[in-house]
N, C-alpha and C positions, 0 to 999 in steps of 0.2 A: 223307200224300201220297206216290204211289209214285218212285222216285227217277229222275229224266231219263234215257234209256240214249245216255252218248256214246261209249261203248269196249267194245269185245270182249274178251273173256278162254275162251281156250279150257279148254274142261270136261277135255279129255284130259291123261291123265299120261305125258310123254313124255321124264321124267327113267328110266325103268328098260328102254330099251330103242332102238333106234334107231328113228329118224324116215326114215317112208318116204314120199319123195318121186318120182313117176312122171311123166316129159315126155313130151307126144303131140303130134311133129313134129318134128324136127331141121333146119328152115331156119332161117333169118334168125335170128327170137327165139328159137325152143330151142337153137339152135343156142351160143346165146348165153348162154341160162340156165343152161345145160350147161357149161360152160366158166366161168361163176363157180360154182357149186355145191360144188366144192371148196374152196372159200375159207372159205365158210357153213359146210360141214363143221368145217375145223382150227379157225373162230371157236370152236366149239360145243366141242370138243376143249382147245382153252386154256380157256376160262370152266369147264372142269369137269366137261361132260357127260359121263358114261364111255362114249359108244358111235357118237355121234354121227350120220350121217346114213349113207341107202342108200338108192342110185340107180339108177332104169332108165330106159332111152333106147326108146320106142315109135316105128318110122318103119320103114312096108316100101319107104321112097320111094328112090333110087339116085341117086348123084353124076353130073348130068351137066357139061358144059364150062359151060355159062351158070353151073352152082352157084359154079364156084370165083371167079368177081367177088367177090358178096358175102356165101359162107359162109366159112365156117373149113376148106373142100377143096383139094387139088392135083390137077393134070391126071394121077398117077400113081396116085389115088384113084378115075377114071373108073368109073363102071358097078361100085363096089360100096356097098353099105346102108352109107347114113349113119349111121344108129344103131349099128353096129357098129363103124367106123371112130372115130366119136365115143370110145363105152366104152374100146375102145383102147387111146386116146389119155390118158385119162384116168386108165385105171388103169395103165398102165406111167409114169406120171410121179407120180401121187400114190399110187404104190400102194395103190389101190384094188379093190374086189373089186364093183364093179358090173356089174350084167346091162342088156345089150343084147336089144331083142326087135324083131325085122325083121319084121313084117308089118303089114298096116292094122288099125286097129280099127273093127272091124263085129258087134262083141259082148259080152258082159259078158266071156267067157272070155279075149279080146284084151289084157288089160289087169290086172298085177296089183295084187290090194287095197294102197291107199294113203291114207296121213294127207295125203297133198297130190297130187293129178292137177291140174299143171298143162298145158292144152291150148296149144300153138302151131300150130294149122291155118290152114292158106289157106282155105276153101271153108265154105260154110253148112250142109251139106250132113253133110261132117264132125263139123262142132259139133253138129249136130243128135244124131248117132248118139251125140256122149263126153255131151251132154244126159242122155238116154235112160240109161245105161250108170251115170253116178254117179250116179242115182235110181231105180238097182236094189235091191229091198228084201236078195237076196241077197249081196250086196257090200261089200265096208266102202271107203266114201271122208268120208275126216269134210270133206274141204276140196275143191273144186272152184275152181279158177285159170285164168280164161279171160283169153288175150290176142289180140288183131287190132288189124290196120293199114292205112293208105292208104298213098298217096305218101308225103305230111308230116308226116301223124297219127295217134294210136291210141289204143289203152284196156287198160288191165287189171282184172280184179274178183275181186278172191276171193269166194267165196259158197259156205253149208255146204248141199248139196244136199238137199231137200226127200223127205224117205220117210214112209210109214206109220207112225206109232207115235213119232214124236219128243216128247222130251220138252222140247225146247228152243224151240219154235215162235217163241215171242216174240221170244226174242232171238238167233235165227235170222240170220243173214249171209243178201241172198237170192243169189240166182246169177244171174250176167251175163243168161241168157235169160227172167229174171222180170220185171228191167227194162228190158231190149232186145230183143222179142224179135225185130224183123227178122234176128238175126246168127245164128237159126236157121231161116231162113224159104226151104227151101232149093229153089223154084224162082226165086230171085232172081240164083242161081248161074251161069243163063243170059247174064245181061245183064254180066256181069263181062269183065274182059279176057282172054283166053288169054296164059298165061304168057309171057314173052320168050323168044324164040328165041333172040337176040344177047346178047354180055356188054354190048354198047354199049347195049342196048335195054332189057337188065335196069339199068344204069346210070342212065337216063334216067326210066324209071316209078316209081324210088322216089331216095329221101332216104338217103345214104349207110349213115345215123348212126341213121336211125328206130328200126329191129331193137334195138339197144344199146341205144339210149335206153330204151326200153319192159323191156328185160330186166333192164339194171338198176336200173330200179323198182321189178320184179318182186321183186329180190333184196335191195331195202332193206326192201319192206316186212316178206318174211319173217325180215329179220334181226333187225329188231324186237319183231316177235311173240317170235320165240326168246331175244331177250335180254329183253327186257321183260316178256313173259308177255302183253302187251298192247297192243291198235293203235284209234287215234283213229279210221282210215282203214282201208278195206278194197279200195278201189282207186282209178284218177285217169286222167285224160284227158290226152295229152303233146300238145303243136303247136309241132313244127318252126318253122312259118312264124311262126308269132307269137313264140315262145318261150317261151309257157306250159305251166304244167300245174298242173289242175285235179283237186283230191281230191276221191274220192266218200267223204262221213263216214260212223260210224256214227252215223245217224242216223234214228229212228222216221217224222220229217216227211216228212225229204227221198225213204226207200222210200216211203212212201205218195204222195208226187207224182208217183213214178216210176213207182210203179204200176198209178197212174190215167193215165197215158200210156202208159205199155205196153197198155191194155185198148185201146183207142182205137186205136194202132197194129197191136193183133191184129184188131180188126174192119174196118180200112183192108184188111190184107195178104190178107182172108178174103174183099174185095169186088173187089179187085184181080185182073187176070187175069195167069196166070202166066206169071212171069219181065219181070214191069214193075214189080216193087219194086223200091226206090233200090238203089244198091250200099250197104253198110254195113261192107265188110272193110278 
């Protein structure tokens, strides 16, 4: 009898080289993910890895005044790329040698090959295109890491993007839009709020702490996988208001209930006329 699948274990050998990890979006959560990501580095550094991690910052988006509320900006950082301010920042204090890349992604070329693209986008629209892009057969992404948020709530998922020719099927991670796919359903984009104007307003629409919360999720789980070789969990559901959070396991059952909800929700969003799906960000 074949043996129950509760845990992932990645096929990759990432003891003879550094681990490349690539963030697309530097607000709130990358912003944040970026800013522990050196931590995760020296961990990997003390345990022994001789190389440790290598970092890019993806974001053609610019510091405005509302940024500096709840990113990691100054008013003296106005009107320039956050991705680049970020790297920085980062490598004159960790002496680091990471690449910053200031533009959007709208391509496979946008984005270098990575053992981990994790997305931080606001917009479904977006997710839809990094969807598209780590499911390129020309590309190497072995890990795909989507995060999104409301006011008080969010999700993260990691999932090994689906290509032609895999050998792993079975026991495949799926990806955030396998089992969600409104969160790429990108005329729903419409119905969303337009971004704050006001530091008071950006204040107001969300939860101080959400961003962080959800980031460092993000960064225990990878720190796990890296120290352990192995994760029970491949992502979870955070609520502020309540104070829970909810793991998504690995688990065979639980993707196929998910995924017979997802079918359901894509013939819902297929019947639906556009830009009156729920918000889902």
């Amino acid at each position: 009898m074949p043996q129950k699948l509760t845990e992932h274990l990645p096929l990759a050998n990432w003891r003879n080289r550094r681990i490349v990890i690539t963030i697309v979006g530097c607000g709130g959560t990358g912003s944040q993910i970026a800013t522990g990501l050196p931590y995760l580095h020296q961990a990997l550094l003390a345990s022994g890895h001789p190389y440790g991690l290598r970092g890019f910052l993806v974001d053609g988006d610019r510091i405005t005044e509302t940024n500096c509320v709840r990113q990691p900006f100054s008013r003296s950082e106005i009107g320039l790329y956050k991705a680049v301010v970020l790297i920085n920042r980062l490598n004159m204090f960790w002496g680091l040698d990471w690449e910053a890349v200031p533009h959007f992604v709208r391509c496979g070329r946008d984005v270098p090959d990575s053992d981990f693209l994790i997305s931080c986008v606001d917009t479904r629209a977006a997710r839809a295109v990094i969807a598209r892009v780590v499911s390129l057969k020309s590309r190497r992404f072995q890990y795909w890491l989507d995060t999104g948020n409301l006011a008080d709530r969010g999700q993260f998922v990691l999932g090994q993007p689906l290509r032609k020719g895999r050998k792993d099927r079975a026991k495949r991670l799926p990806c955030a839009h396998e089992l969600f796919p409104s969160i790429v359903h990108a005329p729903a984009d419409r119905r969303d709020r337009l971004p704050a104007c006001s530091a008071a307003e950006a204040i107001q629409r969300q939860e101080p702490y959400i961003n962080s919360t959800i980031a460092n999720h993000v960064l225990a789980l990878l720190a796990r996988l890296f120290r352990y070789g192995r994760i029970a969990y491949h992502g979870g559901f955070v609520n502020l208001a309540t104070g829970r959070v909810t793991p998504l396991p690995v688990d065979p059952a639980t993707w196929l209930r998910l995924r017979a909800q997802a079918e359901k929700e894509r013939a819902y969003l297929s019947r639906r006329p556009q830009g009156a799906a729920p918000a889902s960000e």
